[in-house]
C-alpha positions in Angstrom: 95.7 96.4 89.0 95.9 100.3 88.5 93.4 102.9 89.9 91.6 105.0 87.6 89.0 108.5 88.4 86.4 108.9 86.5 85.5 112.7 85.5 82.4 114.1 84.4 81.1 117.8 83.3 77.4 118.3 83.4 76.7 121.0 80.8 73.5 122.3 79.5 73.3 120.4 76.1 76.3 117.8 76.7 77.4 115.9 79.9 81.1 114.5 79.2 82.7 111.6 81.3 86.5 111.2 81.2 88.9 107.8 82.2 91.9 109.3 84.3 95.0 107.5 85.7 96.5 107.9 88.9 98.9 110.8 87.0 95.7 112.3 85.4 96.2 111.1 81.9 93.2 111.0 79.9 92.5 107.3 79.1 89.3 107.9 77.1 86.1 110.1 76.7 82.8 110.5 75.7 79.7 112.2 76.0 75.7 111.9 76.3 73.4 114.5 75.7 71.5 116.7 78.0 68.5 118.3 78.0 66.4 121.0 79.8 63.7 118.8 81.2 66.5 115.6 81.3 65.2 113.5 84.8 68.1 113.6 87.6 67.2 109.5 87.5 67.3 109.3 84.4 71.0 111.6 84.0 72.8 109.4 86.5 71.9 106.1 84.7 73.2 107.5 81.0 76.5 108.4 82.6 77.1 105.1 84.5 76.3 103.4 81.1 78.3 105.8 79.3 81.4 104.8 81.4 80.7 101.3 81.9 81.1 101.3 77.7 83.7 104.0 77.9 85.7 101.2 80.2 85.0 98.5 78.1 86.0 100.3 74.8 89.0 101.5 76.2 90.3 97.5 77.6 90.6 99.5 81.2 87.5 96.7 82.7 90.4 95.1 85.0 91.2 98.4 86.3 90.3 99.3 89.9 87.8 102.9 89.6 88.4 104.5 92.7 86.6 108.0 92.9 84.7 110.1 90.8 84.0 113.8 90.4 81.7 115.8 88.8 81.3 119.7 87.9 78.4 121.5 87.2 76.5 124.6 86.7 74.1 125.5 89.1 73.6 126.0 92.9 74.9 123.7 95.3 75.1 122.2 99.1 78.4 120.6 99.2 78.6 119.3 102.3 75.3 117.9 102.4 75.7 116.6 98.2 72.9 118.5 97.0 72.2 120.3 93.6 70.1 122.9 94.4 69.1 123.8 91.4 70.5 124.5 87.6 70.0 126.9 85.5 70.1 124.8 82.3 68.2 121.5 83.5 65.0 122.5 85.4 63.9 119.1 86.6 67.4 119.4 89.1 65.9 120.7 92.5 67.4 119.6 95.8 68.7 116.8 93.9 71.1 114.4 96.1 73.4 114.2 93.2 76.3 112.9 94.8 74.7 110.1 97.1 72.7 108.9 93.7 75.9 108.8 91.8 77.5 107.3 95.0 75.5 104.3 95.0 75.8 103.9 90.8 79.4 103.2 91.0 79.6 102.2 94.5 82.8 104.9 94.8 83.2 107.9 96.5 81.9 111.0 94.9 83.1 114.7 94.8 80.5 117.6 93.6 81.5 121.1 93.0 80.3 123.9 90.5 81.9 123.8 87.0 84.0 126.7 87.8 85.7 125.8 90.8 86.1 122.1 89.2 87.5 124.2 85.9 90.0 125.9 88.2 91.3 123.2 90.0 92.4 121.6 86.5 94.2 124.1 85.4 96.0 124.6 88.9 97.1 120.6 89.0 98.1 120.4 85.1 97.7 123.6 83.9 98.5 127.4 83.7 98.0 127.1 87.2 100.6 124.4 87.9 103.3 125.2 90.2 101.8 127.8 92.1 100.0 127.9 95.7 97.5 130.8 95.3 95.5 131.8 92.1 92.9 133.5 90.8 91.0 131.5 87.6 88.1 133.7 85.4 86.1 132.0 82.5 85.2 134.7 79.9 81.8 133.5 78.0 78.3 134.1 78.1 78.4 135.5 81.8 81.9 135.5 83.8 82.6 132.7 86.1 85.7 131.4 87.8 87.3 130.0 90.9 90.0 130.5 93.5 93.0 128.9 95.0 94.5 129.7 98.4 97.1 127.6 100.0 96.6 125.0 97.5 92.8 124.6 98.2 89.5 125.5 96.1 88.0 128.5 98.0 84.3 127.6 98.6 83.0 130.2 101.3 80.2 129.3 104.3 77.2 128.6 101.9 79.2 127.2 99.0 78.9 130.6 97.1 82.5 132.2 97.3 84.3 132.9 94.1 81.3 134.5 92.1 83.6 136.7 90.1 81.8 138.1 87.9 79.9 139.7 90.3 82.4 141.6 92.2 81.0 145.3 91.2 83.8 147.9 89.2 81.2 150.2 88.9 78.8 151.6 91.6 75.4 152.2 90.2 76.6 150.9 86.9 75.1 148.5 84.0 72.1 146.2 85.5 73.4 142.7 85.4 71.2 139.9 85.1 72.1 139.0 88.9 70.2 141.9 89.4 73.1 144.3 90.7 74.7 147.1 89.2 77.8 147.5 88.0 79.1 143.5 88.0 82.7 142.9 86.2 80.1 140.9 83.9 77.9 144.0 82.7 80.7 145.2 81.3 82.9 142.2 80.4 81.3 139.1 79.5 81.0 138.1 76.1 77.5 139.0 75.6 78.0 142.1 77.6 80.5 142.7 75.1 78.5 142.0 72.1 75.5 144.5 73.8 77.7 147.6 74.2 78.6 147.6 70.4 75.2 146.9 69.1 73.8 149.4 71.4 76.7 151.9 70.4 75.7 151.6 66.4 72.0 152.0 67.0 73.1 154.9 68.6 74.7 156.4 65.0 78.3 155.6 66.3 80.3 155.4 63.3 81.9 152.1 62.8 82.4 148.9 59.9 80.1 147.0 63.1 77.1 148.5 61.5 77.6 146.6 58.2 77.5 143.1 60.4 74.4 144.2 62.3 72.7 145.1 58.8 74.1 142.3 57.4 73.3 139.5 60.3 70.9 141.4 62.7 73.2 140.7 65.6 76.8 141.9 66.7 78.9 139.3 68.2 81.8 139.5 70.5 84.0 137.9 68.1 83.0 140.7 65.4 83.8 143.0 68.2 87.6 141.7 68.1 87.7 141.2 64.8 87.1 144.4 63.9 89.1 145.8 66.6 92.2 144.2 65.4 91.7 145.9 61.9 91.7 149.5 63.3 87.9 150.4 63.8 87.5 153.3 66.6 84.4 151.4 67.5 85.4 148.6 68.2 88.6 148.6 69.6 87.0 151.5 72.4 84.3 148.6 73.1 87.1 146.1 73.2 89.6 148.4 75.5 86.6 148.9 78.0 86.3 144.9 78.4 89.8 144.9 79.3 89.7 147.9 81.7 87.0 146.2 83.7 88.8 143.0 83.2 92.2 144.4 84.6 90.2 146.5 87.3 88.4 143.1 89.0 92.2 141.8 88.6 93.7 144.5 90.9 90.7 144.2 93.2 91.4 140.3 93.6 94.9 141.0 93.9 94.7 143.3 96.8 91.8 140.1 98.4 93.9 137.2 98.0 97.3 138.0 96.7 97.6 135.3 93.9 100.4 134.1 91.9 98.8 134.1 88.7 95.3 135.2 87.5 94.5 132.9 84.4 91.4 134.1 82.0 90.1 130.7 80.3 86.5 130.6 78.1 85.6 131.5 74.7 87.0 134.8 74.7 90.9 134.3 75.2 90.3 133.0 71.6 91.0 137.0 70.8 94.4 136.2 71.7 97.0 139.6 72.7 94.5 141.9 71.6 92.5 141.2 74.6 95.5 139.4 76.7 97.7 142.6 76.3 94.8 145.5 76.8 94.3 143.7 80.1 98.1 144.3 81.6 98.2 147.4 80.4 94.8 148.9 82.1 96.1 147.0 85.0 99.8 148.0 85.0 97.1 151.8 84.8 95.3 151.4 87.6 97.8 149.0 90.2 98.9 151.2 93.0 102.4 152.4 93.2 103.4 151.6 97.0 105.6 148.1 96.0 106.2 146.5 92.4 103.8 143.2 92.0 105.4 140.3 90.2 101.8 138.6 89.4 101.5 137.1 86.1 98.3 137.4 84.3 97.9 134.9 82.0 95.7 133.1 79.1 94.4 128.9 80.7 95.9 126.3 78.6 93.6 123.1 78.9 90.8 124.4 77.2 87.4 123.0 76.8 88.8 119.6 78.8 89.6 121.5 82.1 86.7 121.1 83.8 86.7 117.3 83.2 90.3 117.4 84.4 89.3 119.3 87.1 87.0 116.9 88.1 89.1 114.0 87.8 91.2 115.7 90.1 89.2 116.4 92.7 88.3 112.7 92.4 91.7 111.6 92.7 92.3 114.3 95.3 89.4 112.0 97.5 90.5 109.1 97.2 93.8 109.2 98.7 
């Protein structure tokens, strides 16, 4: 009878479950929706009947489920299990999340936040793979991300380490909604992104933006690359500061931790060299000039799956 890890990513409008072997191959998926005012209770019985079907659709019932894992958004106690609380589904407060999906599947269960579990999935299968120490960003909405030291997830005294996108580039910079000034995501999120070009053209800064923002009311950060890539001024000075602040938080966690590879995952690698190239070459800019570094900054590879992966891993990585 072979072992299988069940993987599950708790998102604000979809929480995905995922059937893993022992090797990590994806036996099946699915999802259930999510909601803001969804009941903890009421969460954790939808998933156990999603995978009980999941199992059953997928002939994997005589199999032997050993661990599961789970990644989400939000605030968490790890060592005690808890969900603090979550930014996307309200009724989660000081929620024993892993002790009530614990005694669903009768299994050992892992809890971590959706970036570390993102992280540790692209380290076991993907851009990650075959390296020791890394440093993993995810570009959407806000910034996010984890870090891996000696092969393990870097989680810090309170469960708080690897808030990236709050490591400040710019003293008494942009306010990010964190409340600080100057955060790696005032200036390079995707939204942040967005903000500087809309704010830049209501401002009478000639560009072929302003025809979108007449047009659609709104500048997006994919309109932002777009127009970059066809030669707008604009745009590609919007687009070159994203990757300055982007390459600047990369030689700041280079001289911190030393990594192998720094991998940027999220909706935003979808602007391909135009972002991935700007980045080395603001960092090759601003890296000091004592010793040549051979770290490889790089684009994730498992996309929207690597947090289920991730934690499926961990999963696996527990019940060994």
């Amino acid at each position: 009878m072979s072992n299988i890890f069940l993987g599950i990513d708790l998102g604000a409008t979809n929480i995905k479950i995922g059937c893993f072997d022992s090797e990590l191959k994806l036996l099946g998926k699915t999802s259930v929706a999510a909601y803001a005012d969804m009941e903890p209770k009421v969460a954790v019985e939808q998933i156990g009947a999603a995978a009980d079907k999941l199992r059953a659709d997928n002939n994997l019932t005589g199999t032997t489920l050993t661990a599961v894992g789970i990644g989400s958004t939000g605030q968490f106690n790890l060592a005690e299990g808890f969900m603090i609380s979550n930014p996307n589904l309200k009724l989660f407060q000081n929620v024993p999340l892993r002790k009530m999906l614990a005694e669903r599947f009768a299994r050992p269960v892992v809890l971590d936040n959706d970036g570390n579990a993102a992280c540790y999935g692209e380290y076991v299968l993907g851009a990650g793979k075959g390296v020791d120490n890394m440093v993993f960003f995810t570009l959407g909405t806000g910034i996010g991300g984890g870090i891996i030291l000696e092969g393990e997830l870097v989680h810090g005294a309170k469960d708080n380490a690897a808030e990236l996108g709050h490591i400040i580039i710019y003293p008494d910079g942009r306010r990010c909604g964190c409340g600080q000034r100057g955060c790696v995501e005032a200036y390079a999120s995707a939204s942040s992104t967005a903000r500087r070009a809309a704010e830049a053209v209501k401002s009478g800064a000639q560009s072929s933006l302003k025809e979108v923002l007449d047009d659609k009311g709104r500048i997006s950060c994919k309109d932002v690359f777009d127009h970059a890539k066809t030669g707008d001024t604009l745009a590609r000075e919007i687009t070159d500061g994203t990757a300055k602040a982007l390459a600047l938080v990369c030689v700041n966690m280079l001289h911190t931790t030393e990594p192998q590879r720094i991998i940027f995952a999220g909706g935003m690698i979808a602007a391909g060299p135009v972002l991935l190239n700007r980045i080395k070459h603001f960092f090759e800019e601003q890296i000091w000039t004592l010793k040549a570094e051979t770290v490889e900054i790089c684009f994730a590879t498992l996309g929207e799956d690597a947090g289920l992966i991730g934690a499926a891993a961990l999963a696996r990585q527990a019940g060994n």
